[in-house]
C-alpha positions as CSV (number, residue, x, y, z in Angstrom):
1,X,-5.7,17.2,-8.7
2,X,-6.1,13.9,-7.1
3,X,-5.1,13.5,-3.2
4,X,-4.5,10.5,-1.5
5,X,-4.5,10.3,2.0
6,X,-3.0,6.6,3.3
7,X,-4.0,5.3,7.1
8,X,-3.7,2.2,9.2
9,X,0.2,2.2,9.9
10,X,1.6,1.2,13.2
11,X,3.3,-0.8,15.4
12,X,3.4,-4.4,14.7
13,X,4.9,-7.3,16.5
14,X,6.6,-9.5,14.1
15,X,3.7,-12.2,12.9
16,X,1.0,-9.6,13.3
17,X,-1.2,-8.2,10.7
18,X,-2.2,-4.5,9.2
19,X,-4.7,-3.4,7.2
20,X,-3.7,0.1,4.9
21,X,-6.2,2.4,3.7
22,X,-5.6,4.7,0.7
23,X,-8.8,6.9,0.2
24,X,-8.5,8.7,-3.2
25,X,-10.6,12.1,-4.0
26,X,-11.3,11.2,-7.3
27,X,-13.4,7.8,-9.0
28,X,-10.7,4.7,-8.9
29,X,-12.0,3.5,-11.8
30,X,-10.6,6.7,-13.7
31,X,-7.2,5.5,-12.9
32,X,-5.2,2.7,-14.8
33,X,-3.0,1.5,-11.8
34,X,-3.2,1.5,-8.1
35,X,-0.2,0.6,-5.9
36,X,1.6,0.7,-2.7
37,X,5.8,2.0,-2.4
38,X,7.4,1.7,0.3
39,X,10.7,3.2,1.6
40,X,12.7,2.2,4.5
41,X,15.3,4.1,5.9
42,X,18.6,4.2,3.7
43,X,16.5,2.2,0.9
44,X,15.4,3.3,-2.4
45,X,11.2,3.7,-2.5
46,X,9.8,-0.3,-4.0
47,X,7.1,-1.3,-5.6
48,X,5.3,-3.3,-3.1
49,X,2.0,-4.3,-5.0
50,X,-0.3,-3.3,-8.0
51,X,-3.8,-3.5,-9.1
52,X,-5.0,-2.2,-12.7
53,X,-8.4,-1.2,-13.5
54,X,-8.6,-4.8,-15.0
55,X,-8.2,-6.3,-11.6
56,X,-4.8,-7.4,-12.5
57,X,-2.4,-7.3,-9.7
58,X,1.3,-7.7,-9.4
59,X,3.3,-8.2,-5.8
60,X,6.9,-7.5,-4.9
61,X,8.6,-11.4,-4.5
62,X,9.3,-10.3,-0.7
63,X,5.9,-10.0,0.1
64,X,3.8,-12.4,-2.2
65,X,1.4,-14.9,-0.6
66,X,1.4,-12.4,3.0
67,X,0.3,-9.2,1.1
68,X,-3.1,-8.5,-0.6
69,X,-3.9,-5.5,-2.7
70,X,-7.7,-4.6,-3.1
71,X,-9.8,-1.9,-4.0
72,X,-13.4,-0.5,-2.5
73,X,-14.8,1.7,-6.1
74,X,-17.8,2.4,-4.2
75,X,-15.4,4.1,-1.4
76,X,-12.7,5.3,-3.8
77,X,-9.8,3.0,-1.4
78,X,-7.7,0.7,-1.8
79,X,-6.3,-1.5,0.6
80,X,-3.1,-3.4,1.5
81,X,-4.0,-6.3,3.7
82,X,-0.4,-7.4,5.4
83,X,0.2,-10.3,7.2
84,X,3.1,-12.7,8.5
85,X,4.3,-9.5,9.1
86,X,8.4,-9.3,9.4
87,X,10.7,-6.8,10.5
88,X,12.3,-5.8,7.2
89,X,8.8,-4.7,6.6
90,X,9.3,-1.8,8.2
91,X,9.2,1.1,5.9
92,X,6.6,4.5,5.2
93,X,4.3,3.2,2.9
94,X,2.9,5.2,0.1
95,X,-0.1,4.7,-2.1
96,X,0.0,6.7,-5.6
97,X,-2.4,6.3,-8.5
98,X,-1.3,5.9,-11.8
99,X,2.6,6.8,-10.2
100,X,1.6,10.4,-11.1
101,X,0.1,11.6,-7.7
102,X,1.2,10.3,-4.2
103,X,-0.3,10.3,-0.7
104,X,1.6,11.6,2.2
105,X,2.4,7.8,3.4
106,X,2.3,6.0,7.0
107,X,4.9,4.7,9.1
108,X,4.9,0.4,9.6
109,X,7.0,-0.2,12.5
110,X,7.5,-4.5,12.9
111,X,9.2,-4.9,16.3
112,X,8.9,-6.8,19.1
């Protein structure tokens, strides 16, 4: 069973900058895809960004050239660097590897 726990949500003022964690119980390199979700309130969950084993990555239009996926193999993490943060960003962001197993997500708040 892989488990992915997800940190470094917050509150953001609009133009700031968050750095995600996704730490994943299992070797990243096992797993195809990585990628971030995200769901804001009334919304259906997006795709926000991808990275394959490969190192090929793939970003939502909304959030290409501010958002940057990456991955740690030696820590089993990947990361969503965010900036030029806005407030439709707002959402609970998810991680999920290979879109079989989910973490439990964390809250991005963008408000001033």
């Amino acid at each position: 069973q892989v488990q992915l726990v997800e940190s470094g949500g917050g509150l953001v003022q609009p133009g700031g900058s968050l750095r995600l964690s996704c730490a994943a119980s299992v070797t990243i390199r096992s797993i195809y895809t990585m990628a971030w979700y995200r769901q804001a309130p009334g919304k259906q969950r997006e795709l926000v960004a991808s990275l394959t084993r490969s190192g090929n990555t793939n970003y939502a239009d909304s959030v290409k050239g501010r958002f940057t996926i990456s991955s740690d193999n030696a820590k089993n993490t990947v990361y969503l660097q965010m900036n030029s943060l806005k407030p439709e960003d707002t959402a609970v962001y998810y991680c999920t590897a290979a879109f079989a197993h989910w973490g439990q997500g964390t809250q991005v708040t963008v408000s001033s």
